[in-house]
PQR file with spaces between the fields and no chain letter, atoms N, CA, C, O and H, PARSE charges and radii, in Angstrom:
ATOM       1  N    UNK     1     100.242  -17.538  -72.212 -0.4000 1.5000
ATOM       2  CA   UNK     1      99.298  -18.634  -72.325 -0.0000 2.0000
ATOM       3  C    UNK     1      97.877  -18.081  -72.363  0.5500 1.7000
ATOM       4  O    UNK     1      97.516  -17.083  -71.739 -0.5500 1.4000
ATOM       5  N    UNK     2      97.118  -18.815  -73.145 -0.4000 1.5000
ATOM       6  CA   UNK     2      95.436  -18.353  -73.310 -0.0000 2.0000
ATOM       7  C    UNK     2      94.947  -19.559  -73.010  0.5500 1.7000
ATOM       8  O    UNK     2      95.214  -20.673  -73.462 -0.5500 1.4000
ATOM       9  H    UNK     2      97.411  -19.626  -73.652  0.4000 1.0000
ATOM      10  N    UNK     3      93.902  -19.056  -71.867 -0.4000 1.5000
ATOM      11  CA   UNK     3      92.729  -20.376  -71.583 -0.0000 2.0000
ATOM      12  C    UNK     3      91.350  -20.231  -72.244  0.5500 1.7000
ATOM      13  O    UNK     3      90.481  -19.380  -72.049 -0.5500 1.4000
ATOM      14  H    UNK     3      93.686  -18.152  -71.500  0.4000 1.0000
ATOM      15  N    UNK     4      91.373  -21.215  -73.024 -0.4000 1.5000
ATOM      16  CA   UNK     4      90.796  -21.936  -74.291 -0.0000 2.0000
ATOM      17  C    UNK     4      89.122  -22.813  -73.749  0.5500 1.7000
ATOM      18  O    UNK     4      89.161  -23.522  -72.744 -0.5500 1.4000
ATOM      19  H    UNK     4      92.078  -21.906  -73.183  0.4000 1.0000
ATOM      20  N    UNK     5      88.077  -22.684  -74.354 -0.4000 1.5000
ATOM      21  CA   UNK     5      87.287  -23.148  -73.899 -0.0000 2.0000
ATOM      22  C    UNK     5      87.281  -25.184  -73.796  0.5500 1.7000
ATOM      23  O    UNK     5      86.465  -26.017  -73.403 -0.5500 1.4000
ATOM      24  H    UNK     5      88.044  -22.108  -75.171  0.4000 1.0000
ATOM      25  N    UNK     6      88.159  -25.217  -74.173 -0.4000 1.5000
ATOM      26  CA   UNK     6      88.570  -26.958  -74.151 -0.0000 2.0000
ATOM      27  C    UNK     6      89.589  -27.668  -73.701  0.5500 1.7000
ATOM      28  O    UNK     6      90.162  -28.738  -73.912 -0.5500 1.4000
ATOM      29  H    UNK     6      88.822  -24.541  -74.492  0.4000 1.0000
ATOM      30  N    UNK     7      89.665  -26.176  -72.598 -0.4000 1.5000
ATOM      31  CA   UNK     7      90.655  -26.874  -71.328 -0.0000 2.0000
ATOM      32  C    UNK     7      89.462  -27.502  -70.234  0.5500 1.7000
ATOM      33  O    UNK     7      88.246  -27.573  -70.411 -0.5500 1.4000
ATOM      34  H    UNK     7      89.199  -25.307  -72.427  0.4000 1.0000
ATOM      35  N    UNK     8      90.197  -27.884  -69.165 -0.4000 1.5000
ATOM      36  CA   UNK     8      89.590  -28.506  -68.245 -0.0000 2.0000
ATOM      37  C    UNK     8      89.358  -27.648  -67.175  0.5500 1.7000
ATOM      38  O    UNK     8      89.570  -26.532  -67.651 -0.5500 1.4000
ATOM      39  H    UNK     8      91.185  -27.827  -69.021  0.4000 1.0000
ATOM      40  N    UNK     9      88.981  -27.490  -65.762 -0.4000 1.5000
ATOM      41  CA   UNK     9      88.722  -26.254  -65.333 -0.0000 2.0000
ATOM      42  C    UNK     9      89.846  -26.609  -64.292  0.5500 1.7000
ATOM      43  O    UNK     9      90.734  -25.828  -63.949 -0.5500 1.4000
ATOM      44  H    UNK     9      88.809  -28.396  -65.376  0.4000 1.0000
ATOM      45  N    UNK    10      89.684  -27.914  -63.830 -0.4000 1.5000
ATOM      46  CA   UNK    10      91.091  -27.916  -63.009 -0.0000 2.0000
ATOM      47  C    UNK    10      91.957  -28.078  -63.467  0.5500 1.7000
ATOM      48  O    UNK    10      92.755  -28.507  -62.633 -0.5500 1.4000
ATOM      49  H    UNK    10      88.963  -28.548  -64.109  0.4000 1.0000
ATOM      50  N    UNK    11      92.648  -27.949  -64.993 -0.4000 1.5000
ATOM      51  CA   UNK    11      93.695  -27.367  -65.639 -0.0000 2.0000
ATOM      52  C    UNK    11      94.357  -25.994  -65.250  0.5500 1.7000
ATOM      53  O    UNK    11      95.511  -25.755  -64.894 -0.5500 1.4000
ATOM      54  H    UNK    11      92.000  -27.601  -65.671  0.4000 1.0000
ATOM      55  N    UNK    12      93.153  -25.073  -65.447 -0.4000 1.5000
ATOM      56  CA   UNK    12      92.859  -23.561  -64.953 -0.0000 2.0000
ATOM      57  C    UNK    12      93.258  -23.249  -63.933  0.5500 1.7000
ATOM      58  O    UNK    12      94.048  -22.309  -63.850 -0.5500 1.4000
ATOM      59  H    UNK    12      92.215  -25.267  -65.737  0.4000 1.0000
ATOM      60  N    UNK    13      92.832  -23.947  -62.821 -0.4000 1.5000
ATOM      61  CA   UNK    13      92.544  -23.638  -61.940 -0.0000 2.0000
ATOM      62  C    UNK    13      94.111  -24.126  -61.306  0.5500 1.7000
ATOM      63  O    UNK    13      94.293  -23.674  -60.176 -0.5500 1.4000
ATOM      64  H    UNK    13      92.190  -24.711  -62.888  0.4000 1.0000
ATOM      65  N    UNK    14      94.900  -24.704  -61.676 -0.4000 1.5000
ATOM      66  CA   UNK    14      96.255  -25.156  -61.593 -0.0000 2.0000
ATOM      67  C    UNK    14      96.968  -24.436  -61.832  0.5500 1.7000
ATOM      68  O    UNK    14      97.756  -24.067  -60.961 -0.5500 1.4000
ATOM      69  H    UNK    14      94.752  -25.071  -62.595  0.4000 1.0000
ATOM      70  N    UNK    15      96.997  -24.101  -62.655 -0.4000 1.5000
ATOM      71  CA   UNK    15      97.777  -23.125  -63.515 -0.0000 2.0000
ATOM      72  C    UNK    15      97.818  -21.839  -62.799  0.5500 1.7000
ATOM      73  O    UNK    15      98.782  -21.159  -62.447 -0.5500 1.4000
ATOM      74  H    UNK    15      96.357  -24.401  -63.362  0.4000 1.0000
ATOM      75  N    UNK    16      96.614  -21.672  -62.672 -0.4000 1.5000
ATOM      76  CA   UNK    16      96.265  -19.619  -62.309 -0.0000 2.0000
ATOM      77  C    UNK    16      95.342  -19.970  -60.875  0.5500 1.7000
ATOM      78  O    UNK    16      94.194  -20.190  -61.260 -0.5500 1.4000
ATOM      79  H    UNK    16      95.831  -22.224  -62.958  0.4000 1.0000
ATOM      80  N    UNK    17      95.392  -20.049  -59.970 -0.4000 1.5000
ATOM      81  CA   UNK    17      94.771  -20.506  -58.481 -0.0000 2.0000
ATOM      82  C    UNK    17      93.505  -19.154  -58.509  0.5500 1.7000
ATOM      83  O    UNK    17      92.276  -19.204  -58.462 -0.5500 1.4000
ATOM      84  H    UNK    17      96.325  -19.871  -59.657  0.4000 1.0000
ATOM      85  N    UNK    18      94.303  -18.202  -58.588 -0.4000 1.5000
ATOM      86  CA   UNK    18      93.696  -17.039  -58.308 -0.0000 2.0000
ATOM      87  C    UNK    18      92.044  -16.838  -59.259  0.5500 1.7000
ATOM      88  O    UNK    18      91.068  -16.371  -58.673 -0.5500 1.4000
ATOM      89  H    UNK    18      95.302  -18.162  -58.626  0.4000 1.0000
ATOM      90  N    UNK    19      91.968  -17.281  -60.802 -0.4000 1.5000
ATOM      91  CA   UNK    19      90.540  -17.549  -61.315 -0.0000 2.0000
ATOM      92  C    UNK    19      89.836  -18.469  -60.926  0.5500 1.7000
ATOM      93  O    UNK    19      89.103  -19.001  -61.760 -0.5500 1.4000
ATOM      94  H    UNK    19      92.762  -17.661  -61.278  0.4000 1.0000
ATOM      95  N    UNK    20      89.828  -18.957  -59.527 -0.4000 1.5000
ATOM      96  CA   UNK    20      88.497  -19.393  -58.800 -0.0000 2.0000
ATOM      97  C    UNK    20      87.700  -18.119  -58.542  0.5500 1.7000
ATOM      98  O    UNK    20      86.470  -18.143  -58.498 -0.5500 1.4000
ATOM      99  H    UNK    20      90.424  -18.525  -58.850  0.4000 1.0000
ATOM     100  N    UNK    21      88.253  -17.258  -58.411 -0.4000 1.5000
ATOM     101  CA   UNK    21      87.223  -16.308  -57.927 -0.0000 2.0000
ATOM     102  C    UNK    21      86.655  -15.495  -58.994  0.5500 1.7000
ATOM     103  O    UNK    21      85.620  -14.847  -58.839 -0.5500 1.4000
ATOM     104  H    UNK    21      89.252  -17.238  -58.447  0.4000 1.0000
ATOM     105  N    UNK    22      87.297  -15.523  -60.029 -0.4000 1.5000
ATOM     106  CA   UNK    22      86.293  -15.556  -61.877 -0.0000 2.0000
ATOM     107  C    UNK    22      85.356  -16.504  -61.905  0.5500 1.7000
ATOM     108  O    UNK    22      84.270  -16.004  -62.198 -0.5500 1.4000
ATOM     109  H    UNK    22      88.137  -16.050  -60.155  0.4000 1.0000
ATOM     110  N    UNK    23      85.275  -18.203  -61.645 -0.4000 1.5000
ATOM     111  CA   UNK    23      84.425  -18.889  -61.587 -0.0000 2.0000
ATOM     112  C    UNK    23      83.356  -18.604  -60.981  0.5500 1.7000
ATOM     113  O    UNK    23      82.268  -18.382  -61.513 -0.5500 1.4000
ATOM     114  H    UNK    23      86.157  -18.609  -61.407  0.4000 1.0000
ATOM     115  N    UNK    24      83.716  -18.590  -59.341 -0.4000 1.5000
ATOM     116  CA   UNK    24      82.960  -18.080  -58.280 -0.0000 2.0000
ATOM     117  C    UNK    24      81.531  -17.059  -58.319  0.5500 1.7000
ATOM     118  O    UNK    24      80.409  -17.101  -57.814 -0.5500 1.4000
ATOM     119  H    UNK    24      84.600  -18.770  -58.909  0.4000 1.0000
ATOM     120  N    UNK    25      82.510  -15.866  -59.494 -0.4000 1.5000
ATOM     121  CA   UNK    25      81.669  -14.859  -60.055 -0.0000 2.0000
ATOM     122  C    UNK    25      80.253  -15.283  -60.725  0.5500 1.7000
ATOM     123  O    UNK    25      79.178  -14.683  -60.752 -0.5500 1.4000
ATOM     124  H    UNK    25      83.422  -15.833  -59.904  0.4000 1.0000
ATOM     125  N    UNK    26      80.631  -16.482  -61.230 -0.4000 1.5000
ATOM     126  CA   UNK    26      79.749  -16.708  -62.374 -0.0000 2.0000
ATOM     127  C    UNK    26      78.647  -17.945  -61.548  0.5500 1.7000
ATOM     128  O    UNK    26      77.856  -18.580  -62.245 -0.5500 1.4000
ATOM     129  H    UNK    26      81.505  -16.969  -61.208  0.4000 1.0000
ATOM     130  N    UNK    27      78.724  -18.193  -59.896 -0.4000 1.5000
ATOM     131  CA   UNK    27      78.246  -18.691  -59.398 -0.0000 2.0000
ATOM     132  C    UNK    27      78.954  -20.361  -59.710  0.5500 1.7000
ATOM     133  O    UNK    27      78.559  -21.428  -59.240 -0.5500 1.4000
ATOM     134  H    UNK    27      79.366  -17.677  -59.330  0.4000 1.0000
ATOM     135  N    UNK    28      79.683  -20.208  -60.309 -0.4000 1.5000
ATOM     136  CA   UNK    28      80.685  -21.598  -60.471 -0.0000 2.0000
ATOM     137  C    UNK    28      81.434  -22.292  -59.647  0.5500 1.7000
ATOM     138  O    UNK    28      82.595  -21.933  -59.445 -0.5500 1.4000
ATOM     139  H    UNK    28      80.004  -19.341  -60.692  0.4000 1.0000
ATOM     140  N    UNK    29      80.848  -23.521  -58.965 -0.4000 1.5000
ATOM     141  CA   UNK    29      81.892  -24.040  -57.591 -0.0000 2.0000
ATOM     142  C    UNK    29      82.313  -24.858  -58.493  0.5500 1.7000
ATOM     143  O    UNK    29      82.288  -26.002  -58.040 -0.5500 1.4000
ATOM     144  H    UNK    29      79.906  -23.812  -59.130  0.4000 1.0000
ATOM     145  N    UNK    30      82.676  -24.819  -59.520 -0.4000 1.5000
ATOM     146  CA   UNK    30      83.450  -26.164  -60.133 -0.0000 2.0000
ATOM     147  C    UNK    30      84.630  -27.273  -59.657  0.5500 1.7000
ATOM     148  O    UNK    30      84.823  -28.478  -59.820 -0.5500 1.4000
ATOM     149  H    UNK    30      82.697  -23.890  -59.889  0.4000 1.0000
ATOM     150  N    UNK    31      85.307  -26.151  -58.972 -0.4000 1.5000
ATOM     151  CA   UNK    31      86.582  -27.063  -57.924 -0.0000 2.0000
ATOM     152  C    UNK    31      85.747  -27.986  -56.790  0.5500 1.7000
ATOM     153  O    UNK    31      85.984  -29.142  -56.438 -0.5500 1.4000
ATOM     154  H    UNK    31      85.150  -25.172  -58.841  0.4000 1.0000
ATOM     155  N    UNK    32      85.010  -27.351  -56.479 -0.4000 1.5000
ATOM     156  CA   UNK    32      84.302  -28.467  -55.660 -0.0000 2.0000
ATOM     157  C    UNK    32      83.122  -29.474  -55.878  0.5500 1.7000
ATOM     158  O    UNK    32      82.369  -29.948  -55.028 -0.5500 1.4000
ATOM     159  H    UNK    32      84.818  -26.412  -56.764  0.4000 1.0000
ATOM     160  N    UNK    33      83.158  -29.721  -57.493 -0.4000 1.5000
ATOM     161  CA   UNK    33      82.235  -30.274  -57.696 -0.0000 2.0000
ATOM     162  C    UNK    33      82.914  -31.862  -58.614  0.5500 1.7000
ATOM     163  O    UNK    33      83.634  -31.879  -59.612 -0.5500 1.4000
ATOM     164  H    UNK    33      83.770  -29.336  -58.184  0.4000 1.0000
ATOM     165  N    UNK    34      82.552  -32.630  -58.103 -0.4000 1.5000
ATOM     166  CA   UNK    34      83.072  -34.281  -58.675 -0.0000 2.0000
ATOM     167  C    UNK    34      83.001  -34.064  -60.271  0.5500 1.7000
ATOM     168  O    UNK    34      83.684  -34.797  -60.986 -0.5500 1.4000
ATOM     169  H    UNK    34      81.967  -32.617  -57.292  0.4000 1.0000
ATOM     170  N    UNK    35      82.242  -33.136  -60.797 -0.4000 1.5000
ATOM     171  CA   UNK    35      82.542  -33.258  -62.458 -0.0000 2.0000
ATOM     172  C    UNK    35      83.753  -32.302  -62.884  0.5500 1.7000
ATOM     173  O    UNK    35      84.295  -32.376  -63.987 -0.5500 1.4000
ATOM     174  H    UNK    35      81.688  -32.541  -60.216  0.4000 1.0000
ATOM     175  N    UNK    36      84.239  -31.087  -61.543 -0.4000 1.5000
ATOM     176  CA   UNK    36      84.736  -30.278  -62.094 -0.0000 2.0000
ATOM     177  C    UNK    36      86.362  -30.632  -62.723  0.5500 1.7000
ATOM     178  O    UNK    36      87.072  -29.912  -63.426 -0.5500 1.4000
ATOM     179  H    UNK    36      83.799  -31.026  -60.646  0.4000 1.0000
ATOM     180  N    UNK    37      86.645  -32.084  -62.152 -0.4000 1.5000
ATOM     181  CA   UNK    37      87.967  -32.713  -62.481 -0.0000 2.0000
ATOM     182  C    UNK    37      88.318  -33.190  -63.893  0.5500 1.7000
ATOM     183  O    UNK    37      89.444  -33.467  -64.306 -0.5500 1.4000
ATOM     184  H    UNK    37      86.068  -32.669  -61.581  0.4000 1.0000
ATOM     185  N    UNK    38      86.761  -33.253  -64.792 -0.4000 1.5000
ATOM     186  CA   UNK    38      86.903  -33.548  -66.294 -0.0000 2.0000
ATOM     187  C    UNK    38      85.915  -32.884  -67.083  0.5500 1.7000
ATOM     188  O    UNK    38      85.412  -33.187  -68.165 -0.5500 1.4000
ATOM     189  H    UNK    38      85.847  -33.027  -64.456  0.4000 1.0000
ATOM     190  N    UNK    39      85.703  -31.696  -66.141 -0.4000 1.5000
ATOM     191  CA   UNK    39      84.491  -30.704  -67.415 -0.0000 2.0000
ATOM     192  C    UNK    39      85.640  -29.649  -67.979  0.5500 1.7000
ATOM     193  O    UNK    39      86.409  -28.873  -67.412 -0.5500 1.4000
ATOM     194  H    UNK    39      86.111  -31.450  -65.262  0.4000 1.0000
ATOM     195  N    UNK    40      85.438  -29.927  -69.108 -0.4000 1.5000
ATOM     196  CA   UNK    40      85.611  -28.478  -69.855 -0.0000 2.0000
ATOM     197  C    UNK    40      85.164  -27.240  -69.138  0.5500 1.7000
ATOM     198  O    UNK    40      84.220  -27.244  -68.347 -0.5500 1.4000
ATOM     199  H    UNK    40      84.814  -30.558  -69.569  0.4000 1.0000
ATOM     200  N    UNK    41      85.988  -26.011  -69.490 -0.4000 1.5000
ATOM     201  CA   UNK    41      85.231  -24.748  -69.474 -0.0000 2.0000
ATOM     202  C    UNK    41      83.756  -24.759  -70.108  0.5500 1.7000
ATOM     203  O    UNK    41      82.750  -24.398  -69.497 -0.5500 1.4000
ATOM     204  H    UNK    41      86.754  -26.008  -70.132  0.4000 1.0000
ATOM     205  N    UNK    42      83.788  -25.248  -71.478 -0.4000 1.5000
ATOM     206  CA   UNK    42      82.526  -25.029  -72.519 -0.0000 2.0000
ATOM     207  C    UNK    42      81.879  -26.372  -71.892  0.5500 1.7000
ATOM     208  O    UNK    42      80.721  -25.959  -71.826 -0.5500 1.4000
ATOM     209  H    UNK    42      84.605  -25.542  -71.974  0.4000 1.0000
ATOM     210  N    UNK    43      81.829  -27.373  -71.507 -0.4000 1.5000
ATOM     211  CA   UNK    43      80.646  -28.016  -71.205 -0.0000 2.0000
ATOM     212  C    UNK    43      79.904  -27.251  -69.310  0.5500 1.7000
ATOM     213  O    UNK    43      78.778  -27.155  -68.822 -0.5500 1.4000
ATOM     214  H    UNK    43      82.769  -27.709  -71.561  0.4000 1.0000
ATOM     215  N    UNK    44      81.207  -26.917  -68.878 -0.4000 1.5000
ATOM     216  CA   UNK    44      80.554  -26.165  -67.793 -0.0000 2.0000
ATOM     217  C    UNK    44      79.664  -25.001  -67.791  0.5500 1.7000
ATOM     218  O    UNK    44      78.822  -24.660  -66.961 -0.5500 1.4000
ATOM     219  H    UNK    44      82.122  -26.995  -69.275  0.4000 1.0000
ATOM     220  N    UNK    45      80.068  -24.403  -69.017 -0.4000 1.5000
ATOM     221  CA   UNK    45      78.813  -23.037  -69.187 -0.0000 2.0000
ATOM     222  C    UNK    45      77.805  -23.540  -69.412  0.5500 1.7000
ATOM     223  O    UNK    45      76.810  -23.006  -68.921 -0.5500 1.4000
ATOM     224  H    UNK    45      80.753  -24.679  -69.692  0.4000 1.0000
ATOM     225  N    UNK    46      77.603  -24.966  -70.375 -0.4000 1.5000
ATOM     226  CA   UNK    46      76.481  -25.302  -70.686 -0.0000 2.0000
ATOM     227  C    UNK    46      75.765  -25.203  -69.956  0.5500 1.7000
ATOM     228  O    UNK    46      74.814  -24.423  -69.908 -0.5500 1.4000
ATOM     229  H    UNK    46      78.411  -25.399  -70.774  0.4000 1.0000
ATOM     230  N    UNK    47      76.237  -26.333  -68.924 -0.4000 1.5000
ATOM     231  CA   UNK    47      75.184  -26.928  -68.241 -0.0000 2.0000
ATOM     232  C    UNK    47      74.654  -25.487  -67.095  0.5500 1.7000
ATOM     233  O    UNK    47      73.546  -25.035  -66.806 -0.5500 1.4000
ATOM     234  H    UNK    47      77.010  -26.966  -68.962  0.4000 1.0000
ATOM     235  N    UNK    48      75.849  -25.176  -66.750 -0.4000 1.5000
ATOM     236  CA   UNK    48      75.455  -23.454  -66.083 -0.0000 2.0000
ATOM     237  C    UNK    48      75.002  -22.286  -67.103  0.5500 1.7000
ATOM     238  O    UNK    48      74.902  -21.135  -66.676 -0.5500 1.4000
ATOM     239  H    UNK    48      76.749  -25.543  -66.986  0.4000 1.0000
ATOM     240  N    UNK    49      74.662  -22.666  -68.783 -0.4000 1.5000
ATOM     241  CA   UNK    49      74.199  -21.442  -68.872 -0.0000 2.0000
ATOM     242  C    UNK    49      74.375  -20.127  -69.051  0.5500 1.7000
ATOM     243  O    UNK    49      73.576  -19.208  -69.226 -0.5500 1.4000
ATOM     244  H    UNK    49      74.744  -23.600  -69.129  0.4000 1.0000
ATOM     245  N    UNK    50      75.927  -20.192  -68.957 -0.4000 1.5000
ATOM     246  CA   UNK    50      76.918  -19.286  -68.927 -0.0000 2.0000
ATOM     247  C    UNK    50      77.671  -18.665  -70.150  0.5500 1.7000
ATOM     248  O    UNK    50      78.665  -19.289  -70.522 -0.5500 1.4000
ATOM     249  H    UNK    50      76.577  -20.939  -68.815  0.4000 1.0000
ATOM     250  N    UNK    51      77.409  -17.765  -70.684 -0.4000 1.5000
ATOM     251  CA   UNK    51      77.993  -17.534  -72.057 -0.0000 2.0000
ATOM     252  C    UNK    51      79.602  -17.543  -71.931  0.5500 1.7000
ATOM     253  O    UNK    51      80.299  -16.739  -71.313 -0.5500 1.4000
ATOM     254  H    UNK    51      76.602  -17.258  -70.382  0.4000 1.0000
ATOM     255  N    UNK    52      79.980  -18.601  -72.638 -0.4000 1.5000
ATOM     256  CA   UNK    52      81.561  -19.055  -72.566 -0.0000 2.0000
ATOM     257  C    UNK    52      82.446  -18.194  -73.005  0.5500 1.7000
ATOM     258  O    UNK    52      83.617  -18.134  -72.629 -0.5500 1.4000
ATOM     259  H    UNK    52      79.413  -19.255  -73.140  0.4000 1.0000
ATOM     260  N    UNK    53      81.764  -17.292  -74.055 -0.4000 1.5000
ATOM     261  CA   UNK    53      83.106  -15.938  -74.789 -0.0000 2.0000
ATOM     262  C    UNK    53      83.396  -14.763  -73.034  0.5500 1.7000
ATOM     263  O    UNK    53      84.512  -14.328  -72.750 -0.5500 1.4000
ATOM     264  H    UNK    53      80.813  -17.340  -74.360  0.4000 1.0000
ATOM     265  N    UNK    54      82.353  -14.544  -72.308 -0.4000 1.5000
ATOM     266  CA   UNK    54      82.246  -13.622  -71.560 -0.0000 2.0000
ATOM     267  C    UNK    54      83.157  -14.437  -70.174  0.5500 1.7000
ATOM     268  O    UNK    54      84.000  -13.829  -69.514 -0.5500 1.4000
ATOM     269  H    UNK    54      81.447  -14.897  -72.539  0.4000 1.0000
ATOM     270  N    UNK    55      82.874  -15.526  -69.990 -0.4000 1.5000
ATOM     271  CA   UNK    55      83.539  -16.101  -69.261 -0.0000 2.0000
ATOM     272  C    UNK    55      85.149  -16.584  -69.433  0.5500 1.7000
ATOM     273  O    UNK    55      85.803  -16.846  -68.424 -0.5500 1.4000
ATOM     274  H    UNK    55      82.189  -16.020  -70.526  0.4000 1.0000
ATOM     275  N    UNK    56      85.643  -16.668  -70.560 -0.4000 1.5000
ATOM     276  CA   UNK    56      87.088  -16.713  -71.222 -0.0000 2.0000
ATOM     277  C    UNK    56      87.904  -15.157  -71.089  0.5500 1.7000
ATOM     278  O    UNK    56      89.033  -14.840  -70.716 -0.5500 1.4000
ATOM     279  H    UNK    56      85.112  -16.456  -71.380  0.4000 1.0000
ATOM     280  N    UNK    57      86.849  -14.474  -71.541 -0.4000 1.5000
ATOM     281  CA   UNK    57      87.581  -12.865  -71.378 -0.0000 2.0000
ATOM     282  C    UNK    57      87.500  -12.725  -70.080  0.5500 1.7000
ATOM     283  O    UNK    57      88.047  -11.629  -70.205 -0.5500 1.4000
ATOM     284  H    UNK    57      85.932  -14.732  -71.844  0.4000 1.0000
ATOM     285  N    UNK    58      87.383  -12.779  -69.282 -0.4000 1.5000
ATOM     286  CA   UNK    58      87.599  -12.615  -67.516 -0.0000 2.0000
ATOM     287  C    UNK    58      88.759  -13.544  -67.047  0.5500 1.7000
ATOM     288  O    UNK    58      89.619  -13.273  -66.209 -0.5500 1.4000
ATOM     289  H    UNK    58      86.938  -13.669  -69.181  0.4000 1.0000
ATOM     290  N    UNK    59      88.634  -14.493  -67.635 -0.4000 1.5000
ATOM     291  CA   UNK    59      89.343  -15.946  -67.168 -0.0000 2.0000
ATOM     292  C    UNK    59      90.869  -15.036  -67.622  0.5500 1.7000
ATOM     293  O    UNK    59      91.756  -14.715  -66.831 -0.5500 1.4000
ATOM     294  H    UNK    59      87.936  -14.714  -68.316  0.4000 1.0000
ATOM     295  N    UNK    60      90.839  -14.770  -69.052 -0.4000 1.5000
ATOM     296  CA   UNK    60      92.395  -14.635  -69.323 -0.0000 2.0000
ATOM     297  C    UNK    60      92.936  -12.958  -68.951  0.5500 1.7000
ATOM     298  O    UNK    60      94.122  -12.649  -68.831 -0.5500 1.4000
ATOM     299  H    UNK    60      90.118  -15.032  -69.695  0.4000 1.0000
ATOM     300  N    UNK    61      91.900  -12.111  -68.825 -0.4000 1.5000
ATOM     301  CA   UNK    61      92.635  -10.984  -68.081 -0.0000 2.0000
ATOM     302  C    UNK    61      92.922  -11.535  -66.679  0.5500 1.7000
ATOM     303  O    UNK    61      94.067  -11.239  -66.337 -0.5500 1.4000
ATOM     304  H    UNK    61      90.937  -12.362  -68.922  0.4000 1.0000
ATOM     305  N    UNK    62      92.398  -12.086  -65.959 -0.4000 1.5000
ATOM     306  CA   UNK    62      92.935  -12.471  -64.188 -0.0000 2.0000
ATOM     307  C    UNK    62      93.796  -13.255  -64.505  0.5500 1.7000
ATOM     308  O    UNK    62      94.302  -13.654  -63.456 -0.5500 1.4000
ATOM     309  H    UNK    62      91.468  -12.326  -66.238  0.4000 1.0000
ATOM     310  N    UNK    63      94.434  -13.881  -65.652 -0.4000 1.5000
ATOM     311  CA   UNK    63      95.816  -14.619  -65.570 -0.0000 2.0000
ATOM     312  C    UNK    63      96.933  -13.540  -66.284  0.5500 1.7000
ATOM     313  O    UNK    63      98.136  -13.480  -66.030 -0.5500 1.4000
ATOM     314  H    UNK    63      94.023  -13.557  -66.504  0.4000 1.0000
ATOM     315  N    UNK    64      96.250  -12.799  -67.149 -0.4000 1.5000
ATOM     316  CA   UNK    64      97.418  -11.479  -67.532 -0.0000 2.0000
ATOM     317  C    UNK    64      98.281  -10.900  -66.560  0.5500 1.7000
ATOM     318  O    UNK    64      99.504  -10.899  -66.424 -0.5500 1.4000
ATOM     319  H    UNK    64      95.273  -12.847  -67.356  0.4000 1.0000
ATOM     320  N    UNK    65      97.262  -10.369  -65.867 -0.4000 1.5000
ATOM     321  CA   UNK    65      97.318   -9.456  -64.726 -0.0000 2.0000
ATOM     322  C    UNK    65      98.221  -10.465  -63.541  0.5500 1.7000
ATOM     323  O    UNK    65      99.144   -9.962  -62.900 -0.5500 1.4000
ATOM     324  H    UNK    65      96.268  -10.370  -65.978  0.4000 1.0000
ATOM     325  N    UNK    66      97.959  -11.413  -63.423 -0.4000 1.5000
ATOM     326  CA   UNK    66      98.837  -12.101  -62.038 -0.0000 2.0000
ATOM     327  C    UNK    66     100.222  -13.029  -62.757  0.5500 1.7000
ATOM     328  O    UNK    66     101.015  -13.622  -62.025 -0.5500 1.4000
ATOM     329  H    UNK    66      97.209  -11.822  -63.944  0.4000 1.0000
């Protein structure tokens, strides 16, 4: 499976528990945040700013790997 910038983050975060702490990295509390239940990955970089290619390649090696 590949996580796609037009998943949801608590899709992600379901799936693979362990890339909270990829988020985390990126200063991302998304699990604990009331939007994080229907933001996209890509609307979450937005608004954080976050370049979404750099944040996907982290996201899907920590789900390779576990």
């Amino acid at each position: 499976m590949e996580i796609t910038k037009e998943m949801r983050i608590v899709d992600v975060l379901s799936i693979c528990p362990e890339t909270a702490e990829v988020f985390m990295g990126f200063g991302m509390q998304c699990f604990a945040c009331p939007m994080g239940e229907n933001e996209t990955i890509e609307e979450a970089c937005l608004v954080h700013n976050i370049d979404v290619d750099e944040l996907l390649q982290l996201l899907n090696e920590k789900i390779t790997k576990n």
